[in-house]
C-alpha positions in Angstrom: 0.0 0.0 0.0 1.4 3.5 -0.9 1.8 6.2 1.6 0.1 9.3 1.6 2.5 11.9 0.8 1.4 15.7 2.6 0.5 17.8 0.2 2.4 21.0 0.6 1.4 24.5 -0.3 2.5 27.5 -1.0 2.6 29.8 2.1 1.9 34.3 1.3 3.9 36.5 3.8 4.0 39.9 3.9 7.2 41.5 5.5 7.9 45.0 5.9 5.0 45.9 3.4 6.0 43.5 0.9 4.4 40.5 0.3 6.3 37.3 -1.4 5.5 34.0 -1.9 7.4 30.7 -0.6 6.5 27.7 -3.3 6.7 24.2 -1.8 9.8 22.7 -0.8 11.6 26.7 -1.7 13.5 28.1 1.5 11.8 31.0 3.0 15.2 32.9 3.2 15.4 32.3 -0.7 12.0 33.6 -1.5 12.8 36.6 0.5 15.9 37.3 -1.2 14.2 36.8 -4.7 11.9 39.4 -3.9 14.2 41.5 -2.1 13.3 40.9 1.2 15.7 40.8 4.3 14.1 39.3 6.9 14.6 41.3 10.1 15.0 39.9 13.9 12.0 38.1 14.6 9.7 37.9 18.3 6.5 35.8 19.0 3.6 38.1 19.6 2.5 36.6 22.9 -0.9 37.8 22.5 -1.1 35.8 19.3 0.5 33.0 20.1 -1.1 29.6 21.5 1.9 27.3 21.8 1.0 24.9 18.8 5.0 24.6 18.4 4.8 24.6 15.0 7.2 27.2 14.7 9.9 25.0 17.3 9.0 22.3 14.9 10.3 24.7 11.9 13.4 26.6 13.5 16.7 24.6 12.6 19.0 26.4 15.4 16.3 25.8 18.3 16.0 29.4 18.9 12.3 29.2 19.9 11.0 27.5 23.2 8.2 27.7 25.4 5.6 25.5 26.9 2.3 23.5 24.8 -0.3 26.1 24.5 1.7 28.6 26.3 3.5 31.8 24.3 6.4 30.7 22.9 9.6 33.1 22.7 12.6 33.2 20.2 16.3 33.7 21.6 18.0 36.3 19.5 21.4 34.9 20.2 20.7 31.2 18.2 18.1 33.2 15.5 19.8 32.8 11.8 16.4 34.7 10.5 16.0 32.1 8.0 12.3 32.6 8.6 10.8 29.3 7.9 9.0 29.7 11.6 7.3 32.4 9.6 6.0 29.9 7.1 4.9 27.2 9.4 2.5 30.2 11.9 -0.7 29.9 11.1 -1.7 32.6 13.7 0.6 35.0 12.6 2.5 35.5 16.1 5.8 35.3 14.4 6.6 39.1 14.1 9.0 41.7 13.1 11.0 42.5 17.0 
């Protein structure tokens, strides 16, 4: 039997007033750059957030922590602002800092 595969989609963010798009399976950090985006120091919004952990799935340094369905924070000292935790926030509590 053949496993279902996720089906991926393309994720919209706007950064800065610009808006750009990330394909599936494209690097957030590389969409940025095509459309001339630097993506700035990043904070969780704690009045957005709900602790899903998405966005600790997503970061590759482990720069964000926090508790299940408490507000998560990101340590500025491990952040590379490749911004895939952007990508993976559905709430949009990932913010500019």
């Amino acid at each position: 039997m053949a496993e279902a595969q996720k089906q991926q989609k393309e994720v919209v963010i706007t950064l800065n007033g610009v808006q750009f798009v990330v394909p599936p399976g494209t690097k957030v950090k590389d969409a940025a750059a095509s459309a001339g985006v630097e993506i700035p120091p990043l904070k969780v919004d704690p009045g957005k957030c709900k602790g899903c952990q998405m966005c600790t799935k997503a970061c590759e340094t482990g720069a964000i922590s926090g508790n299940k369905k408490e507000p998560h924070s990101i340590d500025q000292a491990l952040c590379i602002r490749c911004g895939e935790c952007l990508a993976k926030c559905k709430l949009g509590a990932i913010v500019p800092a």
